[in-house]
C-alpha positions as CSV (number, residue, x, y, z in Angstrom):
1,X,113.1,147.9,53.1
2,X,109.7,149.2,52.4
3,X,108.5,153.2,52.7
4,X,105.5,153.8,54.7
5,X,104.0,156.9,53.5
6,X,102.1,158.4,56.7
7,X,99.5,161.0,54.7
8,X,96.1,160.0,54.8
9,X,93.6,159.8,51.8
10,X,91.2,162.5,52.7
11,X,87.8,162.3,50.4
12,X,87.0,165.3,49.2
13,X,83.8,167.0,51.1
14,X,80.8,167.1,49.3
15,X,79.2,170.5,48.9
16,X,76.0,170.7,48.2
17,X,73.9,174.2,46.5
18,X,70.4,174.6,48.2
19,X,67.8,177.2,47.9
20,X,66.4,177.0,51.7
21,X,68.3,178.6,54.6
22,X,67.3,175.5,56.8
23,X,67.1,171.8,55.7
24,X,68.3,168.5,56.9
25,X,70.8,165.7,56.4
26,X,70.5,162.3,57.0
27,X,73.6,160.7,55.2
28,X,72.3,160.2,51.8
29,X,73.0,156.7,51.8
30,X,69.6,155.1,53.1
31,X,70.4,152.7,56.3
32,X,74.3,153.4,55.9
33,X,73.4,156.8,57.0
34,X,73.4,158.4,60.3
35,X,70.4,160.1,62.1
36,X,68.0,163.5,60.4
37,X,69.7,166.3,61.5
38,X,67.9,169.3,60.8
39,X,70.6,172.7,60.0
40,X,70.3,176.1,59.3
41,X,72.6,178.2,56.9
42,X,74.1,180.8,58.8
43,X,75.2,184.6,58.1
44,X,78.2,183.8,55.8
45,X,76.3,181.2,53.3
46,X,76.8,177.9,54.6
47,X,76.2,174.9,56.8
48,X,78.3,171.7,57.8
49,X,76.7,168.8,58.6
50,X,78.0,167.5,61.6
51,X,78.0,163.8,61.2
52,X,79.0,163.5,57.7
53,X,80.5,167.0,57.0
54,X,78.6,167.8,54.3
55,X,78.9,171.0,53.1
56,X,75.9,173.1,52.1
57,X,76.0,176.5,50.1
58,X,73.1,178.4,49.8
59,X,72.3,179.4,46.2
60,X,73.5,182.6,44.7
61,X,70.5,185.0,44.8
62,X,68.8,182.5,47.7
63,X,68.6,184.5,51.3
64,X,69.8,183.2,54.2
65,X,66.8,184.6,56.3
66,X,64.3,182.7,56.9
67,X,60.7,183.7,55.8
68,X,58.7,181.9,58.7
């Protein structure tokens, strides 16, 4: 008899360090992407894209406020 094993494989998510307190996402993998989203880091540090999930950490020493 065979064993199912019923985990899933979960990729790791993929954090990326910026310097800007608002940028955008579009996949990172040209027409395999999904649509620009444009995000802004919040109050603890960080965004989440939500398509993809990436995970963006503002820079140590980088402010989250914005200067416009």
């Amino acid at each position: 008899m065979q064993k199912f094993s019923h985990k899933k494989s979960v990729a790791p998510i993929e954090v990326i360090e910026t310097d800007a307190p608002q940028l955008n996402c579009d996949g990172g993998k040209g027409p395999l992407g999904h649509p620009r989203v444009f995000l802004t880091v919040n109050k603890e540090g960080f965004v989440d894209c939500p398509y993809c999930g990436k995970h963006y950490q503002l820079a140590k020493g980088a402010s989250a406020s914005s200067a416009h």
